[in-house]
N, C-alpha and C positions, 0 to 999 in steps of 0.2 A: 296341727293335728299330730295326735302322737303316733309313731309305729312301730313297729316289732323290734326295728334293731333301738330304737330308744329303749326296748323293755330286755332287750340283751347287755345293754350297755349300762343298766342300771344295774343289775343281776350281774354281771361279768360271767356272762356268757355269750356261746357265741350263736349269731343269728338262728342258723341252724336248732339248736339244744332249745331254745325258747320257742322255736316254732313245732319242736316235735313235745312241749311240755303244752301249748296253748292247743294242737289239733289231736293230741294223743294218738300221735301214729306209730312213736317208738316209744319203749319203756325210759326212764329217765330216773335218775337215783332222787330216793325223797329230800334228803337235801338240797339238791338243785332245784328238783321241781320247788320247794317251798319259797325258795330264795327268787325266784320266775315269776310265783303266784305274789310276794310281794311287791314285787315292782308293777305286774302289773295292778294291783291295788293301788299302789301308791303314783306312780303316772295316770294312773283314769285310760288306760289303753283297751279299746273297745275291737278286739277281730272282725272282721267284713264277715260275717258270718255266709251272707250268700256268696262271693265270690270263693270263700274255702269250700264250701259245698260243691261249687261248679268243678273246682279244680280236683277236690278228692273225692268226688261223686259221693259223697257224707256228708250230714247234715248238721252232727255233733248232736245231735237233739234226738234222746233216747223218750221213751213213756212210760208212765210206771200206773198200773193198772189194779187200783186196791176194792175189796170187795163192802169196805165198811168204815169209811172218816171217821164216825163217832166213836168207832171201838179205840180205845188207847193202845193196844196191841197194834193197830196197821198206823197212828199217829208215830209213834216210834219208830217205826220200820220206814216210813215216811222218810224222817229226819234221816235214821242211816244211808238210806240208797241216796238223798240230795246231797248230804257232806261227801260221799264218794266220787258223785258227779263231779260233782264242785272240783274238787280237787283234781278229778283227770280232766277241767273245761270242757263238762259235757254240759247241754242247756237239758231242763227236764220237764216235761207235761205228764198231766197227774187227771187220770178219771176217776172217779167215784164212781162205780158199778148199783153203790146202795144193796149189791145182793140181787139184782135181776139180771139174770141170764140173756133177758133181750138187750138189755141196754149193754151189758157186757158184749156179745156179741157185735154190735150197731159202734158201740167204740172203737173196735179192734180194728171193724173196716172205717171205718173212718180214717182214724190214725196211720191206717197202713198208707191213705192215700196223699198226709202230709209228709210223707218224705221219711218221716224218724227211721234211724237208724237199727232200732231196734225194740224189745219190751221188755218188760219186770210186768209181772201177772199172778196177782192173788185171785184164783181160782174163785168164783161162788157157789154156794151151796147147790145149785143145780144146773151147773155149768155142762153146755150141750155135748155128750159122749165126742163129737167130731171135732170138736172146736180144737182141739190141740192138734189134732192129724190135719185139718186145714193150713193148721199156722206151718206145722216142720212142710206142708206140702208147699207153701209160698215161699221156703227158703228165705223168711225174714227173719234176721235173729231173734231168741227170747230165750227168757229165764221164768221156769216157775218159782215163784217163792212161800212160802206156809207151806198151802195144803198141798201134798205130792200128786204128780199127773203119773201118765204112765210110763215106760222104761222108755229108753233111747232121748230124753229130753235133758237138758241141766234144770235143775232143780236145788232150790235151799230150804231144809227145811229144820224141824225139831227132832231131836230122840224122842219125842213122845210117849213110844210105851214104856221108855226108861221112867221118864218122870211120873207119871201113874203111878209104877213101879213104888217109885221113892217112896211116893205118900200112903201106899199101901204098908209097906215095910215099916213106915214111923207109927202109924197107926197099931201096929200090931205090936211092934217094941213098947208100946207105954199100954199095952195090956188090953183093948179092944178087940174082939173077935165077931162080932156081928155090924160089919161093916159095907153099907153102902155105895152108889157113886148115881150122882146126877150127869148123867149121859149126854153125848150132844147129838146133834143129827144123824142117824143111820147112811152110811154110804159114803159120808164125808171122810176122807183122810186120816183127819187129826184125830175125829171121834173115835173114830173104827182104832185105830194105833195108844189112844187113849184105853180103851175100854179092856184093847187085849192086855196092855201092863197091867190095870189093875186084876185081871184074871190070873196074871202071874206071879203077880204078887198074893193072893189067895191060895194059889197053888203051893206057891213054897210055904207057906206058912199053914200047910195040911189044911184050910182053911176051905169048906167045900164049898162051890158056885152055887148062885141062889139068885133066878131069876127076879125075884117076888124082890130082891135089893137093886134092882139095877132102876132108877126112875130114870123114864124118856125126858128129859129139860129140852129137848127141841135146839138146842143153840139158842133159845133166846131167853131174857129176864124172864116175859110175863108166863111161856110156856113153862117156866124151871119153878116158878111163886106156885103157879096153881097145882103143878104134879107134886109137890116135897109137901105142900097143903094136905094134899091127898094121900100119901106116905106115912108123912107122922102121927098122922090120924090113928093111923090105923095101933092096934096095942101093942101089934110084934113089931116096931118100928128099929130101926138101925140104933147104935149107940152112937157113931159117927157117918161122915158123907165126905165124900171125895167128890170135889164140885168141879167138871171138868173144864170152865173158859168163864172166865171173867163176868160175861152178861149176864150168866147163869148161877153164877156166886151171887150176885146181886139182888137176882131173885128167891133164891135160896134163904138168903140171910132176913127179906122181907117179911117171907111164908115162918122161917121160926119165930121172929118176932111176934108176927099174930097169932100165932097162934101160944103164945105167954111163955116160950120157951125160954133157955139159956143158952149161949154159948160160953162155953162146951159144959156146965158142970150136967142141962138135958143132954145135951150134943155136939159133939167134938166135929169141927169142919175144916176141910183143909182144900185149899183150891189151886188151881191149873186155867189160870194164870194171877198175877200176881197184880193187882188193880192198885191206882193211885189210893186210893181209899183205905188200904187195906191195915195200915195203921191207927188208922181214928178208931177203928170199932174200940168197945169196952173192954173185949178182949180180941187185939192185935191177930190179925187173920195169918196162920200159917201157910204159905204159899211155893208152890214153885213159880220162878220168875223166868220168864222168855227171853232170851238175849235178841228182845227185837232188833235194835237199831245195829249190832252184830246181822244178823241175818240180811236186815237193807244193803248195808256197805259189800257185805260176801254176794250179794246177787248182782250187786250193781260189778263188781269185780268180772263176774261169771260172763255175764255181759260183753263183759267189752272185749273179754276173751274172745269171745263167739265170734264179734264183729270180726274181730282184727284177725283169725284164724278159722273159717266156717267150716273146716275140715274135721276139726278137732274131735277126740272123741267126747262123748257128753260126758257132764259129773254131777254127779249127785253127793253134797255135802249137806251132812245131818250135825246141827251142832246142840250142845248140850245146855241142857238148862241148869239153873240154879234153885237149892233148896234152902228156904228162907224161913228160919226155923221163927216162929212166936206163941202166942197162947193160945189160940183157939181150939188147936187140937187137945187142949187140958195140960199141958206143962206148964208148970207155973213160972216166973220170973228168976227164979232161982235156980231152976234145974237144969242141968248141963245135958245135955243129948250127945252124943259120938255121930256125926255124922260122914266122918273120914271123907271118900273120894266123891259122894255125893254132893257136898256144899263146891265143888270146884267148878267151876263155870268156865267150860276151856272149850276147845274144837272136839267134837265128837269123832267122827268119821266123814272121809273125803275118800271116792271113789268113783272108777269110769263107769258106767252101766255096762249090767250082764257080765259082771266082774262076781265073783264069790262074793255070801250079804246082799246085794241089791235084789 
């Protein structure tokens, strides 16, 4: 059988340095740890996971708590929070909510009663007002990740009214002024944070609010197909649409199809988020892209912070998106756009709660 000092002794390290890179109970330089994580790759060296448990009263085995598998937005974010695990030898269980707030609820207690050490928690759309105030009241660690909960929790999320923003600003730079946005759920986080960049972006562009352009798309495909249906219909219809989440791009792109449209030389479309798909169309969908699998790793980070320090004060890290310039919005293959600081996809803002900003 193989054990820890053979996975030291391969790594030339020493027992200790490989036991605190296998339980993640001290910080360990990436180099070492890497050189740790190969040996035990390459020995097949398996930790007692229950006796580390008994000893560190940890279980190593964190949950990560997503509101929607089939969106490619939480598949990403997925993948980042596992490579983060992976790397600090955390084990990880994965629910699928599907979006029901019962079952979201029904998991939380469940899981709390396997032991894990902590959560990653994508919010659902009608996630019960208490449910966050129960979890800080059980003193079990957790991270929200996307949609923002309320202050005093760590949290990962988007700049979202930046990115709005973005596509409001681009839309207006190539000479549109009667422009749109297929909305997502009322209440929601990212909606509501959504909706105010593009307000602001309106704003700066003397550009005056117009209910009558906002269509309800609901967060879903089929709600976003029937209302943009019902939108373009109409004669005073938008010149463009600012499509605010992926499901709802989808739908969107449906409804102008049937209705015999063009993208963009009818209607220039630009979307929030940035879908595997978004390439094939006829004309290549302009998009802001999510630094999903960024946001998984920084929550799963957030995490282990919490475990290892439950004291600490909370943070709230909002990182930024990417503006991923193509045709849809009507620039053609040829034309160069200035997008300076906006095409940068870097860390937004990182701060405590109840700090200046949050």
């Amino acid at each position: 059988m193989v054990r820890l000092v053979d996975v030291a002794r391969k790594a030339g390290v020493s027992i200790s340095t490989a036991s605190y890179v296998v339980t993640g109970s001290r910080p360990v330089a990436d180099e070492t740890r890497r050189r740790v994580l190969a040996a035990i790759e390459e020995t097949g060296y398996t930790p007692d996971a229950v006796a580390r448990a008994l000893r560190s009263a940890r279980s190593q085995t964190v949950a990560l708590v997503v509101p929607d598998i089939r969106n490619p937005f939480f598949t990403a974010l997925i993948d980042g929070v596992e490579a983060e695990a992976r790397a600090n030898g955390q084990s990880l269980l994965m629910v699928n909510t599907g979006e029901d707030p019962v079952r979201e609820v029904a998991a939380l207690r469940e899981l709390r009663a396997q032991r894990v050490d902590g959560f990653i928690i994508g919010l659902t759309r009608q996630t019960p007002p208490d449910l966050v105030k129960n979890l800080k009241d059980s003193k079990k660690p957790f991270v929200l990740v996307d949609r923002a909960g309320p202050a005093g929790v760590d949290q990962v999320t988007v700049l979202n009214d930046v990115a709005a923003k973005v596509m409001v600003d681009h839309l207006v730079e190539i000479g549109h002024r009667r422009i749109g946005i297929v909305a997502g759920t009322r209440g929601i986080s990212t909606a509501e944070d959504r909706l105010a960049g593009y307000q602001a972006g309106l704003e700066v562009a003397g550009i005056p609010y117009d209910d009558r352009l906002v269509i309800a798309g609901g967060s879903r495909r089929e709600l976003a197909r029937l209302a943009v249906t019902e939108a373009l219909g109409k004669p005073d219809r938008p010149s463009a649409l600012v499509v605010t989440n992926n499901d709802m791009t989808l739908g969107t792109v449906e409804a102008i199809r049937m209705l015999g449209l063009d993208i963009p030389s009818d209607i220039a479309v630009v979307s929030l988020d940035d879908p595997p798909w978004a390439g094939v169309l006829a004309s290549p969908l302009t998009a802001v892209s999510q630094p999903s699998v960024a946001m998984g790793r920084e929550a799963m980070r957030l995490l282990l912070r919490r475990v290892k320090h439950p004291d600490a004060p909370p943070k709230w890290v909002r990182l930024r998106a990417e503006f991923v310039h193509r045709q849809s919005c009507g620039c053609g293959p040829d034309i160069s756009v200035p997008l300076g600081p906006r095409s940068i996809s870097t860390p937004g803002e990182v701060y405590a709660m109840g700090s200046p900003g949050s």
